[in-house]
C-alpha angles and dihedrals in degrees: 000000000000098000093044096065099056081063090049096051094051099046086047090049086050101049090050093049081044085054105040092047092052099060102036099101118167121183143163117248115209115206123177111177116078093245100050098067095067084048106051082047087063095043087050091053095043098051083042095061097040106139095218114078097219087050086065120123134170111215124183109183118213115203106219087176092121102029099071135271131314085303087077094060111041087048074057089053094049091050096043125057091204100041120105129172137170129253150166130251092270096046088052093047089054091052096047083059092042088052126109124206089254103038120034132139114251124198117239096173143034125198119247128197107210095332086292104119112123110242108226112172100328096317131101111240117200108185143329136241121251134195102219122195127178119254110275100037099115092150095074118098126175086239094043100058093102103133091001118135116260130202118204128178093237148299122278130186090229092058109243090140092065096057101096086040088061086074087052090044091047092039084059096241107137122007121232094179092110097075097348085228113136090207084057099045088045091052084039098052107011120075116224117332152167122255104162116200101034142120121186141163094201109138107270084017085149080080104077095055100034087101102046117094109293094354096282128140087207113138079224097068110112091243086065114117143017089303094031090060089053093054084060098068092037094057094048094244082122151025101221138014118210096207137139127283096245087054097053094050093058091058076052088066108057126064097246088061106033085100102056128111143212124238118229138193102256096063094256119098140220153194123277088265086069091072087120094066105017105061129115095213150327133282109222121202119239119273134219101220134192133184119274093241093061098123109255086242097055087045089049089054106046086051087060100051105040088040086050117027126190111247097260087058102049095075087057115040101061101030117118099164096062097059113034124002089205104038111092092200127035104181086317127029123264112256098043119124106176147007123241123205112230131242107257097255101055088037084056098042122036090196079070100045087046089047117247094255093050081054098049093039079059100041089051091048090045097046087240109165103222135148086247094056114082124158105207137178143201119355094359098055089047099055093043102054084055090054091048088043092056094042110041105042100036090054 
């Protein structure tokens, strides 16, 4: 018996170091917008203070405010093994190209708005993006939009905008290839449009803004946003508005838009209720990365306790209002309401968390070389894009 104990104790000692190991995790949290540092700090503090051992995580939060926009902070994460951030789908696009064989980021974690995020492949998709024209333009069609008039929510540095104008890019359409800028090409194949929110000093840059109320790029013209860029169209100021499916079927709803249609890749259009096939792209939910060298375990264990936060956590993670009345993200986006831990495949490869077709629509805008991107013609590119059309969106 007495033998025995000594035996017991150590095994017992060893099970509570194995434990307590298991479940320390201490990372550094980048943050790159001026509310989200007071909230990461009470985020540290809370998961600091957590009364369950294995709830326990060390937080130190690393303001990247001055130091630029979310680029800052995933080139920390790639240089760092215990850095994390969060960012949206373009940011991620732009560090998967910035990423090396033996250093890239990974996504652990995918925001999720009341559990309604559609699960394609392993990826949360938000939303899609929609061409809306007004009832009685039968004369649109999605090959036929050179020098018509465009209406877009609004310009952002990370590059959410571009994302319809990528099928046009891969389709061939219009080439980029002469400064492999989307504010050029739009300037180069579109007539005169309405971008909100941007300043540029591209050659015919007047263009972008020519249709917007009084000619002004101002985020405050009333053509700004995802309902600003439909009363474009409804007031006859364009021809067609790049927005978001919920918007559009909002306009759906009221008697100016019941009439509208979608327009869809084969050249045909359709009501609203045709989303499925007639989309020009996907809208991916932000992403918390990591760097691919974080250890399995640690990466284990950050999905557990920001999928499933302690109580004295759940009042902080997913609150916007608090912290700042005019950001639409602080840290997360509002709205959102979980985080859902990823299948393994999009969790290992960001290219299958983005969506191959969102990549190569990239690729082809950015004049990236990649062995998604193919620029086809006649007979090939047709069949193709029906491929892409039946895959991607019935999934």
């Amino acid at each position: 018996m007495s033998s025995f104990a000594p035996f017991m104790l150590s095994s017992l000692l060893l099970l509570l170091f194995l434990s307590g190991s298991a479940s320390s995790l201490s990372i550094t949290w980048c943050v790159y917008r001026p509310a989200d540092i007071t909230k990461c700090e009470e985020l540290a503090i809370a998961y600091g203070q957590s009364s369950s051992t294995n709830n326990k995580l060390e937080i130190t939060c690393e303001d990247y405010n001055n130091k630029g926009d979310a680029e800052a902070c995933w080139a920390r994460v790639l240089a760092d093994k215990q850095t994390i951030t969060v960012i949206d789908a373009p940011e991620i696009y732009k560090a998967l190209r910035a990423a090396t064989e033996d250093n890239s980021i990974r996504v652990a974690l995918g925001e999720d708005y009341d559990g309604t995020e559609q699960l394609v492949r392993g990826s949360l998709i938000h939303d899609y993006w929609v061409g809306v024209v007004m009832g009685g333009r039968n004369d649109l069609k999605v090959t036929e939009l050179k020098n018509k008039r465009i209406c877009l929510p609004g310009y952002d540095p990370q590059g959410a905008w571009e994302t319809p104008l990528g099928y046009f890019a891969w389709r061939g359409w219009f080439d980029p290839s002469e400064r492999c800028n989307p504010l050029w090409t739009v300037t180069r194949y579109f007539g005169n449009s309405c971008l909100p929110d941007q300043s540029s000093s591209i050659p015919d840059h007047w263009k972008i803004c020519a249709a917007c109320s009084q000619g002004t790029c101002s985020a405050e013209t009333q053509f700004s946003g995802q309902s600003g860029a439909l009363r474009c169209i409804t007031t006859g100021a364009g021809d067609v508005a790049f927005v978001h499916l919920k918007a559009a079927l909002s306009l759906y709803d009221t008697d100016e838009g019941s009439s509208a249609k979608l327009l869809c890749r084969d050249n045909s259009q359709s009501p609203i209720d045709g989303w499925l096939e007639c989309n020009f792209g996907s809208v991916r939910t932000a992403g918390l990365v990591y760097n691919s060298n974080m250890l399995d375990s640690d990466v284990s264990t950050l999905q557990r306790l920001l999928s499933n936060p302690p109580v004295n956590v759940q009042d902080i993670i997913f609150e916007t209002k608090k912290y700042s009345t005019s950001e639409k993200k602080v840290i997360f986006s509002g709205g959102v309401t979980s985080l859902s831990v990823l299948q393994s495949e999009a969790q290992r490869d960001p290219e299958v968390y983005l969506g191959r077709e969102y990549v190569m629509h990239k690729d082809a805008l950015h004049c990236v070389k990649s062995a998604g991107v193919r620029i086809a013609s006649g007979f090939q590119l047709v069949l193709v894009s029906i491929i892409i059309s039946l895959f991607s969106f019935t999934v």
